[in-house]
C-alpha positions as semicolon CSV with decimal commas, in nm:
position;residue;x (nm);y (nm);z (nm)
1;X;0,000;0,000;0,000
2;X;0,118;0,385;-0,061
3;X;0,249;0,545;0,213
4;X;-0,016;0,873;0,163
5;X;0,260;1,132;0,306
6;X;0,469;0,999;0,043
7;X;0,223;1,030;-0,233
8;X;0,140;1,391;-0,114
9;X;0,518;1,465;-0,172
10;X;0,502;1,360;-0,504
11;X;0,588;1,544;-0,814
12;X;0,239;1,515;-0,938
13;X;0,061;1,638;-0,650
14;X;0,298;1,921;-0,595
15;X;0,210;2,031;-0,983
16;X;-0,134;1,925;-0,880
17;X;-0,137;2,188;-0,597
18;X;0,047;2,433;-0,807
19;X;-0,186;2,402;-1,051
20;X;-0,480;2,487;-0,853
21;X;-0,330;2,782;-0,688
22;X;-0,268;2,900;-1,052
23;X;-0,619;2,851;-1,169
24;X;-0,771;3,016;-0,878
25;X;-0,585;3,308;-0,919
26;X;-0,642;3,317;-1,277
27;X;-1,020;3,263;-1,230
28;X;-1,039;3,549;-0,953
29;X;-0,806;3,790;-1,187
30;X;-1,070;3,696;-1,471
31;X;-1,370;3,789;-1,269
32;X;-1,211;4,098;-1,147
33;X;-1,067;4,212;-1,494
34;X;-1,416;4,067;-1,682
35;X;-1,633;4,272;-1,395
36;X;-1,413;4,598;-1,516
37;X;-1,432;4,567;-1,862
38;X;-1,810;4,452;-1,825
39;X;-1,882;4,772;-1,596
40;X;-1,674;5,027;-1,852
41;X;-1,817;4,874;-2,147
42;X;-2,196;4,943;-1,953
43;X;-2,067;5,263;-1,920
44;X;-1,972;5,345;-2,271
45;X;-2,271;5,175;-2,420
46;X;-2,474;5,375;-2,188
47;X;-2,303;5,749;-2,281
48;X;-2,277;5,635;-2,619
49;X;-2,713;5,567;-2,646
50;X;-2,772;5,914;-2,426
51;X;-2,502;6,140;-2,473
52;X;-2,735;6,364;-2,667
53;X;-3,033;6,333;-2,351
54;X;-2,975;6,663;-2,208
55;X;-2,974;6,826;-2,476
56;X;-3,300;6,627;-2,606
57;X;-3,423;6,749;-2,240
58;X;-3,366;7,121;-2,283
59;X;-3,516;7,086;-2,632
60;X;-3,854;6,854;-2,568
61;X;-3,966;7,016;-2,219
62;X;-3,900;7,420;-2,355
63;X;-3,730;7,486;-2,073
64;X;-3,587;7,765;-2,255
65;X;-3,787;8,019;-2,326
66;X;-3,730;8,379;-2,514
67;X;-3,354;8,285;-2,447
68;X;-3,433;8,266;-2,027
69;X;-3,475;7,914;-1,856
70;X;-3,785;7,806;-1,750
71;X;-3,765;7,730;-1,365
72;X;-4,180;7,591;-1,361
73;X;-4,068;7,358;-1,663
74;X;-3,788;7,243;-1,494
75;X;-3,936;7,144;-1,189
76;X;-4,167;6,969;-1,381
77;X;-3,890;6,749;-1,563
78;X;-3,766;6,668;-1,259
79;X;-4,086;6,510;-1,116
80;X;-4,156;6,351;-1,485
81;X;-3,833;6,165;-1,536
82;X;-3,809;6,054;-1,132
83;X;-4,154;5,856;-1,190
84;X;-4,086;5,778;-1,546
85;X;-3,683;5,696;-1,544
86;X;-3,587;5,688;-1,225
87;X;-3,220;5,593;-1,321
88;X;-3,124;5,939;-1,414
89;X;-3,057;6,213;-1,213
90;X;-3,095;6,578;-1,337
91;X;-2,899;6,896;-1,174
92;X;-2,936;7,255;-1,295
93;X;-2,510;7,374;-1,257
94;X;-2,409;7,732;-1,290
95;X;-2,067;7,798;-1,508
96;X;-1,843;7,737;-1,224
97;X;-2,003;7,394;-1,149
98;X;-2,256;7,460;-0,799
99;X;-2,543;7,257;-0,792
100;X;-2,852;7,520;-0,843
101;X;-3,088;7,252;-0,881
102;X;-3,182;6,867;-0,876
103;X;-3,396;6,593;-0,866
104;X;-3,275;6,363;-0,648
105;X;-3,346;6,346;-0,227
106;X;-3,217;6,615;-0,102
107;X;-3,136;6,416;0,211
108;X;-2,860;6,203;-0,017
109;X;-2,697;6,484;-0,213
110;X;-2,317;6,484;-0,058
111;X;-2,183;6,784;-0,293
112;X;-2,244;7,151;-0,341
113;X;-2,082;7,138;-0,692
114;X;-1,861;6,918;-0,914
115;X;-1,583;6,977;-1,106
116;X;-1,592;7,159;-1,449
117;X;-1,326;6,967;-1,586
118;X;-1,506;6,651;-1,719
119;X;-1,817;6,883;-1,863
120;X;-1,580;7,080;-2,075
121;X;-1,405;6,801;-2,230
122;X;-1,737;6,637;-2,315
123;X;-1,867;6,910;-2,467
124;X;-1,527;6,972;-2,685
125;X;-1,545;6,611;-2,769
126;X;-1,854;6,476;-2,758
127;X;-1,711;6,113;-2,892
128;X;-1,453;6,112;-2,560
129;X;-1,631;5,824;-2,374
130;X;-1,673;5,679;-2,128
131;X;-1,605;5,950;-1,955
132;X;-1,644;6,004;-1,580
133;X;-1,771;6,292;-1,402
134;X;-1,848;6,395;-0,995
135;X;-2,141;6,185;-0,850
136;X;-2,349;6,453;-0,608
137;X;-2,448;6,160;-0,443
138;X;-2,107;6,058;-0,369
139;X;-1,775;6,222;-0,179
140;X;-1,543;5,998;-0,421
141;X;-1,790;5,863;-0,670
142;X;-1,802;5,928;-1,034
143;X;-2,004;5,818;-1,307
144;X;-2,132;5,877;-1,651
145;X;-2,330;6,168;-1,716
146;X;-2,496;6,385;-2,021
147;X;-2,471;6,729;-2,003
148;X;-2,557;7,079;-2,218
149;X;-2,561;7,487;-2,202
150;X;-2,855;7,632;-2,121
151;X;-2,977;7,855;-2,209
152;X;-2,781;7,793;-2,495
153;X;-2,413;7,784;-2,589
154;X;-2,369;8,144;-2,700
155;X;-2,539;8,231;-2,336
156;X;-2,455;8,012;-2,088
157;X;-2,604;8,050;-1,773
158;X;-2,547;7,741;-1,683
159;X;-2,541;7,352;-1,739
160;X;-2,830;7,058;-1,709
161;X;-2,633;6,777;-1,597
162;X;-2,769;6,438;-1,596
163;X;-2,602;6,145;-1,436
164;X;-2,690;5,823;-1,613
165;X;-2,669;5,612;-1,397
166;X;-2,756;5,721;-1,086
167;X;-2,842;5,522;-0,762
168;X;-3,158;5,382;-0,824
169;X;-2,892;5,201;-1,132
170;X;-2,672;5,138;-0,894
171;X;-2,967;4,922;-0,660
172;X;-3,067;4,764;-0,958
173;X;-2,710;4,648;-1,085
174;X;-2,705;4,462;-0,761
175;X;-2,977;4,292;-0,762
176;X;-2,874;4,170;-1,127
177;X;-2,566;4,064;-0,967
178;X;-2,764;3,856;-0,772
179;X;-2,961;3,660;-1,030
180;X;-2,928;3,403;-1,232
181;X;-2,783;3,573;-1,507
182;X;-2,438;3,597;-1,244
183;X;-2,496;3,308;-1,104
184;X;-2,463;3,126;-1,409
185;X;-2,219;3,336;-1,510
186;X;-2,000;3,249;-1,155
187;X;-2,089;2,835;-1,224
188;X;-1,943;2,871;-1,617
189;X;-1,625;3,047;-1,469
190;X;-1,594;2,735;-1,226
191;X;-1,709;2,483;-1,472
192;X;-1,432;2,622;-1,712
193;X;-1,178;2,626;-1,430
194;X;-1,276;2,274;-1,301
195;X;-1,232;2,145;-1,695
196;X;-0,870;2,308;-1,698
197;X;-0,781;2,174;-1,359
198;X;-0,875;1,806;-1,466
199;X;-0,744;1,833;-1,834
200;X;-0,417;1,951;-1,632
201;X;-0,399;1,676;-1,419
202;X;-0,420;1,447;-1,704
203;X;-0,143;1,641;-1,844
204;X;0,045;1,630;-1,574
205;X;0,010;1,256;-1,484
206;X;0,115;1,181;-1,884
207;X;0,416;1,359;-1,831
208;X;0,554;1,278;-1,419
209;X;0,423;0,884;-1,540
210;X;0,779;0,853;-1,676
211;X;0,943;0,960;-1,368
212;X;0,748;0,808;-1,142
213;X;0,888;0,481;-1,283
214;X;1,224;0,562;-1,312
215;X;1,256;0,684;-0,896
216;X;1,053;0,340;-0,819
217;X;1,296;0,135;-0,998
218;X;1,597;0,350;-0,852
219;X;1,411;0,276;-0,511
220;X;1,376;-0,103;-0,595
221;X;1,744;-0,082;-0,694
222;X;1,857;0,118;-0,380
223;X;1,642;-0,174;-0,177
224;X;1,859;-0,447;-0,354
225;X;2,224;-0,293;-0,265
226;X;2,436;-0,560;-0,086
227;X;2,386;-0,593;0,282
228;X;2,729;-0,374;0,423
229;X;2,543;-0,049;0,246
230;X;2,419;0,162;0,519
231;X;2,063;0,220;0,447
232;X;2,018;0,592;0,415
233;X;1,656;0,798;0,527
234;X;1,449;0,906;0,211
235;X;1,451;1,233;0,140
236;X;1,126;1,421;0,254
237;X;1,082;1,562;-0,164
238;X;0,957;1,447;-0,477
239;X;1,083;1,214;-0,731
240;X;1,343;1,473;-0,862
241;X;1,446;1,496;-0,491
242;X;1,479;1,135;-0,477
243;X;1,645;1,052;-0,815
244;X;1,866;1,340;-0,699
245;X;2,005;1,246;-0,349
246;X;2,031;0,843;-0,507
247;X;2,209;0,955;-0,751
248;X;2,467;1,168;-0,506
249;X;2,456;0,793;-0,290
250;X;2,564;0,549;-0,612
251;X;2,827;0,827;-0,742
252;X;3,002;0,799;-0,443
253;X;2,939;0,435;-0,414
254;X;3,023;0,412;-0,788
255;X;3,397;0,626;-0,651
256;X;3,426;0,416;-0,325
257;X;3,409;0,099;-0,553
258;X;3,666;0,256;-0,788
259;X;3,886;0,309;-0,578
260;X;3,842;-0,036;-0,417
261;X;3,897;-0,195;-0,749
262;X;4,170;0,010;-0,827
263;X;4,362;-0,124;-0,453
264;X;4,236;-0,492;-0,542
265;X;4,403;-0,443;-0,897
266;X;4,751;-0,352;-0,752
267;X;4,710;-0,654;-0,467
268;X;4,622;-0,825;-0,765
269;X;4,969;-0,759;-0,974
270;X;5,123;-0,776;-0,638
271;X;5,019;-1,112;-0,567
272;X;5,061;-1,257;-0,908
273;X;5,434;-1,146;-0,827
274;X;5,436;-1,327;-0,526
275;X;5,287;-1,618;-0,629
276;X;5,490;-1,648;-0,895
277;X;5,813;-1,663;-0,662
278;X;5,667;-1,909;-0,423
279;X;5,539;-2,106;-0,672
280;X;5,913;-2,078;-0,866
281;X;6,143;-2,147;-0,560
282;X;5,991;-2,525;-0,461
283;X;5,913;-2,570;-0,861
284;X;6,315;-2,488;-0,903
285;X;6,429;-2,683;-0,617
286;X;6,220;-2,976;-0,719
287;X;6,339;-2,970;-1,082
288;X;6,701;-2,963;-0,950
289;X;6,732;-3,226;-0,755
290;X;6,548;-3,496;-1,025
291;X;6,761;-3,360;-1,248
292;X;7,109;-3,388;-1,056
293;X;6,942;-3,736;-1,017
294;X;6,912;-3,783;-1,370
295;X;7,239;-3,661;-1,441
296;X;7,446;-3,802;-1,123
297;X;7,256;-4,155;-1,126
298;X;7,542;-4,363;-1,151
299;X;7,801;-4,214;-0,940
300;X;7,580;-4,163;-0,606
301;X;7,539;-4,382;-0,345
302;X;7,198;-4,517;-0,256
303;X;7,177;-4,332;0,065
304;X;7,225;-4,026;-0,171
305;X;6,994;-4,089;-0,427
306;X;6,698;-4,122;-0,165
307;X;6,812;-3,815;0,021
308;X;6,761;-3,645;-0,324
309;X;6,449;-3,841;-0,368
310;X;6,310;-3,693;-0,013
311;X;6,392;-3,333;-0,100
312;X;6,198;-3,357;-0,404
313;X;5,922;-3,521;-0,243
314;X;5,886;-3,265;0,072
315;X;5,904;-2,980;-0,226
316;X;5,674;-3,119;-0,379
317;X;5,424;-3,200;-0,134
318;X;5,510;-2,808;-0,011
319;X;5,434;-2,686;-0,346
320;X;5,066;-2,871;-0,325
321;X;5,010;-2,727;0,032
322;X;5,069;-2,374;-0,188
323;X;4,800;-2,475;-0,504
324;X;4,515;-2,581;-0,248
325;X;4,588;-2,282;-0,016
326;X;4,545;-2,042;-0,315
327;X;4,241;-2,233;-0,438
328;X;4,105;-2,210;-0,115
329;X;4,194;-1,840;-0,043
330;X;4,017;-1,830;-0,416
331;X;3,726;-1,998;-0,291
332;X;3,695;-1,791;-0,013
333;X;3,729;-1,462;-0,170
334;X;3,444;-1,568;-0,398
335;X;3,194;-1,715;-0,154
336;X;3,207;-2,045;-0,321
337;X;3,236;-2,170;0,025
338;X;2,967;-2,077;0,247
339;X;3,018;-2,187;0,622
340;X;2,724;-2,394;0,721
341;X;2,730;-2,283;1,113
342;X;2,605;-2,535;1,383
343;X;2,639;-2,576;1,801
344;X;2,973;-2,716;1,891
345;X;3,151;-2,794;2,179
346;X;3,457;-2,559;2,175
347;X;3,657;-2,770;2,367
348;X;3,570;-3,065;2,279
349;X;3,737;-2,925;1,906
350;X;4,047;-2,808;2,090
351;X;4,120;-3,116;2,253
352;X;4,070;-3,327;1,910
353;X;4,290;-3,037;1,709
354;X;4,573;-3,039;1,953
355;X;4,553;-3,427;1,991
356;X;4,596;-3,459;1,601
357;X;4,933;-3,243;1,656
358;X;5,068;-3,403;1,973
359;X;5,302;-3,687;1,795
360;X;5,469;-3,405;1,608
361;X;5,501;-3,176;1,926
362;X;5,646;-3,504;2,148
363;X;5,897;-3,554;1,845
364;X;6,027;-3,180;1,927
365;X;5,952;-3,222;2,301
366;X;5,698;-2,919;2,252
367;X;5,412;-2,921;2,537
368;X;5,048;-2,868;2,405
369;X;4,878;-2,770;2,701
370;X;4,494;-2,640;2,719
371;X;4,405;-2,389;3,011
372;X;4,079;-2,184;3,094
373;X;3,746;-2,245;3,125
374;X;3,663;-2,635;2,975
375;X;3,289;-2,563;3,053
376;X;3,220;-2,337;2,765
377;X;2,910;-2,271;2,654
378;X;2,794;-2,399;2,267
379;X;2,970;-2,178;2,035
380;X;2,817;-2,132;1,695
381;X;3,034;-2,159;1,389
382;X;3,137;-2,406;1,095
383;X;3,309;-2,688;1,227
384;X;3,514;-2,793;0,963
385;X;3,632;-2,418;0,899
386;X;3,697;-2,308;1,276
387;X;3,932;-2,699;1,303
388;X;4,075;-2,534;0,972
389;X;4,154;-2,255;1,174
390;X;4,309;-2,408;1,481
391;X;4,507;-2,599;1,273
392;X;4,684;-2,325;1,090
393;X;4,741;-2,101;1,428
394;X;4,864;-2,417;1,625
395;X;5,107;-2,573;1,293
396;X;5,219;-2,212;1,270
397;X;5,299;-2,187;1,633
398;X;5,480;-2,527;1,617
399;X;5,729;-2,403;1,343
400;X;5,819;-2,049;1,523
401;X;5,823;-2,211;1,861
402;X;6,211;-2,397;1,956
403;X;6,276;-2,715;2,103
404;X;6,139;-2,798;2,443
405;X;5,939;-2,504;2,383
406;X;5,599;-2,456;2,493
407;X;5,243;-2,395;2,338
408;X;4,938;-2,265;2,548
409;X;4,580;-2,284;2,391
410;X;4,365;-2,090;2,664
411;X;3,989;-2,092;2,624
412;X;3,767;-1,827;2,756
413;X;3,398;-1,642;2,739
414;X;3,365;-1,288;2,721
415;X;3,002;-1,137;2,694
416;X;2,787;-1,306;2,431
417;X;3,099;-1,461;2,286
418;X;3,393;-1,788;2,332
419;X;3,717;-1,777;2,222
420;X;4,051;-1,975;2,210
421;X;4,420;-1,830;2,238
422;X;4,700;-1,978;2,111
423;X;5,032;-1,877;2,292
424;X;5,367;-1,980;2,192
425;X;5,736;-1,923;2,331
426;X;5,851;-1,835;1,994
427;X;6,004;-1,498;1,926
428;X;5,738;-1,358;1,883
429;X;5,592;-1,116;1,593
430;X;5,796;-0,788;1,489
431;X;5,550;-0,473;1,526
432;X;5,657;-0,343;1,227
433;X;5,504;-0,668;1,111
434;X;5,204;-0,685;1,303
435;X;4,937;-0,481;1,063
436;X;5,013;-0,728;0,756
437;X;5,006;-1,033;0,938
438;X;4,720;-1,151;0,783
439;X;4,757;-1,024;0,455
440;X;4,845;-1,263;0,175
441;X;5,197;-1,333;0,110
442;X;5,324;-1,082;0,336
443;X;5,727;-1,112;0,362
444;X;5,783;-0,901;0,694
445;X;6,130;-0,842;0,876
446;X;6,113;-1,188;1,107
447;X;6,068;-1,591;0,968
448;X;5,651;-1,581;1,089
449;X;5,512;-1,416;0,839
450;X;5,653;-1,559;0,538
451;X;5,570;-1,901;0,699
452;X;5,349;-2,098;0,460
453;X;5,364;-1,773;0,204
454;X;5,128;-1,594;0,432
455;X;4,821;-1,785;0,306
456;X;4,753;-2,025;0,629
457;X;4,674;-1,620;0,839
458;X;4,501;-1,488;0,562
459;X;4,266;-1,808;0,535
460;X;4,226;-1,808;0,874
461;X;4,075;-1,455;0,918
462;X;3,860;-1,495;0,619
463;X;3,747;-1,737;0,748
464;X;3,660;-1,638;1,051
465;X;3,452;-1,319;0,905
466;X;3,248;-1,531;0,713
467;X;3,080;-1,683;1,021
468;X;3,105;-1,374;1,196
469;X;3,362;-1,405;1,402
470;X;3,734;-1,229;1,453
471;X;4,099;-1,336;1,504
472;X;4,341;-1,071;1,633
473;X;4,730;-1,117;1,691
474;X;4,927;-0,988;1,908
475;X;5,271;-1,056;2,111
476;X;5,245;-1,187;2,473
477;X;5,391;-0,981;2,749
478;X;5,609;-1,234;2,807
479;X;5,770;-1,381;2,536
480;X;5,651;-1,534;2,156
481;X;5,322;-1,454;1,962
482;X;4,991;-1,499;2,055
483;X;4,678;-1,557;1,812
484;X;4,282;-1,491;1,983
485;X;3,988;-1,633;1,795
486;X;3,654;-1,562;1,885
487;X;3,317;-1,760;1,789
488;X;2,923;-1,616;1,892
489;X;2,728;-1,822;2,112
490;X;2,492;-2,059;2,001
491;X;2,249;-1,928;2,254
492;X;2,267;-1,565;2,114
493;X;2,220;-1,627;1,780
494;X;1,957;-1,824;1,822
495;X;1,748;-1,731;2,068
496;X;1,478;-1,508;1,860
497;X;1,441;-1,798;1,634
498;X;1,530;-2,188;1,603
499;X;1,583;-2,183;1,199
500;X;1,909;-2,015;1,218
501;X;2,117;-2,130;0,848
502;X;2,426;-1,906;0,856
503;X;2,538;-1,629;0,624
């Protein structure tokens, strides 16, 4: 199921959102601008069909009579055209623009005059609309009016000035507003703005459709990373967000794996080189001595020719130790050999390992003595590999330790873990060799770690972090090298649950 926060960070619902804003706005900018254009275009329509009405006014009512204005007449107009149009106003203006007379309530007239300005450019340009002038009704207001000389234009004495649209317009506009000519009007506008906002979700779900894909399948891919990648917090964005911060993640795991390659590549030559001259000196001294057999057949003795015989045998069997320890170090290196971890008796296996090596220890009156704590709980590890192990520490203690030396293989438990040291009185480990001890083929200052060409350590520790374990070495504070392997507890690992296989 979608996580909903997720989806509501999404590219599409952020254009989604964005779009919306945008259409509201434009919808509110259209009604405002539309409500303008509709109100000045009223107004122009509306000067345009009665800019000649006060003049008609003057004209049809003889209010001008024997060149004087006739006040009884105009008195009369006013009451006519309140009960017959009462969406005019009329005012009688002198020259300088005060109101003389009107027809409106004189409780709602707000001015003493208006301004002359408006008047006189209407009359010098009768086409100049719309054209606003003072409202009487009104501080601030202006509208559209009609206006002409009386008595005439060669003798003014003043000005009829009609607004057009006066406030019984304005009371009537608003109730317009309010029917259903606007209110269809307001449901088109959101009808045409709900139609844009679908069309452009569409739109946009065409287009981010793409995208969308592409971050899930970096987010599958991301999900699928091997197991030592620190799993990073998505960000809190969209899929541009996303795709950008994974891409920032695999170009510096793409670097980090470079650069990893480019280390393996020159361990790589280096150990080619290395194997090459193990592999050459036992391969040379082999060859040698069958040939100076060949060669010297007939003049050595019997007890010569098997000496020879011997040597080329021990070289031989020490240049097969070498092939299967680099096949195995291979193997290892590859995961083509998986430990399959079980419960075992820790030592129990110490006590068969060091019993396989005793006859070779009593032939170089070497003790092999076990110390520590021989009620260990189940440790949980390969068998075969951790005997492997053991093996290689205790053989490799046995050729650095001296005659009537000693070995000590003490077993311990430390938190939710068992372990085995392996002590001998050898000379110990040189600390300028100590960080490459368990590096392949390592030739360091002293005879230890070129013992075995450095594969027996190196096999060892992989080893051991394959079924999660650790081997450390160190020199004892008295005298010769000592080697600590450590093994979980069978308890720990599998207490939450009984169908524990391994890694």
């Amino acid at each position: 199921m979608n996580n909903p926060f997720k989806l509501l960070r999404s590219l599409y619902a952020r254009l989604a959102l964005g779009l919306f804003v945008l259409l509201i706005v434009v919808g509110l900018v259209y009604t405002a601008i539309s409500l303008v254009a509709l109100r000045s275009y009223q107004a122009s329509v509306n000067q345009e069909l009665n800019r000649n009405l006060a003049m008609n006014l003057v004209a049809d009512q003889n209010l001008v009579a024997n060149g004087e204005l006739n006040f009884d007449e105009l008195d009369n107009l006013f009451s006519l055209y309140m009960s017959i149009n009462p969406s005019i106003e009329i005012y009688l203006i002198n020259p300088e623009g005060r109101i003389l007379s009107y027809s409106a309530d004189p409780d709602k007239i707000k001015r003493n005059s208006v301004s002359m300005a408006p008047i006189h450019r209407l009359l010098s340009n009768p086409d100049a609309y719309p054209l606003l002038g003072d409202d009487p009704r009104s501080h601030d207001r202006q509208k559209v009016f009609s206006v002409t000389p009386v008595p005439s234009a060669d003798n003014v004495e003043g000005y009829l000035y009609v607004v057009l649209r006066g406030e019984e317009y304005d009371s009537a506009e608003l109730m317009a507003r309010e029917s259903q000519f606007f209110i269809i009007s307001a449901w088109a506008v959101a009808v045409s703005l709900g139609i844009g906002l679908l069309a452009g979700l569409a739109v946009f779900h065409v287009l981010t459709r793409r995208l969308k894909r592409l971050a899930d399948r970096v987010d599958h891919f991301q999900n699928q990373l091997a197991s030592d990648t620190p799993r990073l917090p998505t960000p809190a964005g969209d899929e541009i967000d996303t795709l950008a911060l994974t891409f920032e993640r695999m170009s510096t795991r793409i670097t980090l794996q470079l650069d990893q390659l480019q280390e393996k590549d020159a361990l790589r030559r280096q150990l080619v080189a290395q194997v090459s001259h193990d592999l050459r000196t036992p391969l040379a001294s082999l060859q040698g001595y069958v040939e100076s057999l060949l060669i010297k057949r007939d003049h050595l003795s019997e007890e010569e020719q098997r000496r020879f015989l011997t040597i080329a045998l021990n070289e031989s069997r020490r240049l097969g130790r070498l092939i299967d320890e680099l096949f195995e170090l291979a193997a290892l290196e590859a995961r083509e050999k998986q430990p399959e971890p079980e419960p075992f008796s820790l030592p129990e296996l110490i006590h068969d390992v060091t019993h396989k090596h005793q006859p070779a220890a009593a032939n170089r009156s070497i003790e092999l003595n076990i110390e520590g704590d021989l009620a260990l709980p189940m440790a949980y590890a390969d068998l075969g590999m951790t005997e492997r192990v053991l093996d290689n520490l205790i053989s490799n203690a046995m050729d650095h330790t001296p005659d009537n030396g000693r070995i000590e293989l003490t077993l311990a438990q430390a938190d939710e873990a068992v372990s085995v040291t392996v002590h001998d009185t050898g000379p110990g480990i040189a600390p300028e060799d100590l960080p490459f001890i368990f590096d392949a083929f390592h030739r360091g200052s002293s005879g230890r770690s070129s013992a075995h060409a450095g594969l027996g350590l190196a096999i060892a520790r992989r080893i051991m972090m394959l079924q999660h374990g650790s081997i450390r070495a160190g020199n004892h504070h008295d005298a010769g090298a000592e080697f600590v392997v450590t093994l979980p507890l069978a308890a720990t690992l599998m207490a939450p649950s009984n169908n524990h296989n391994g890694s």
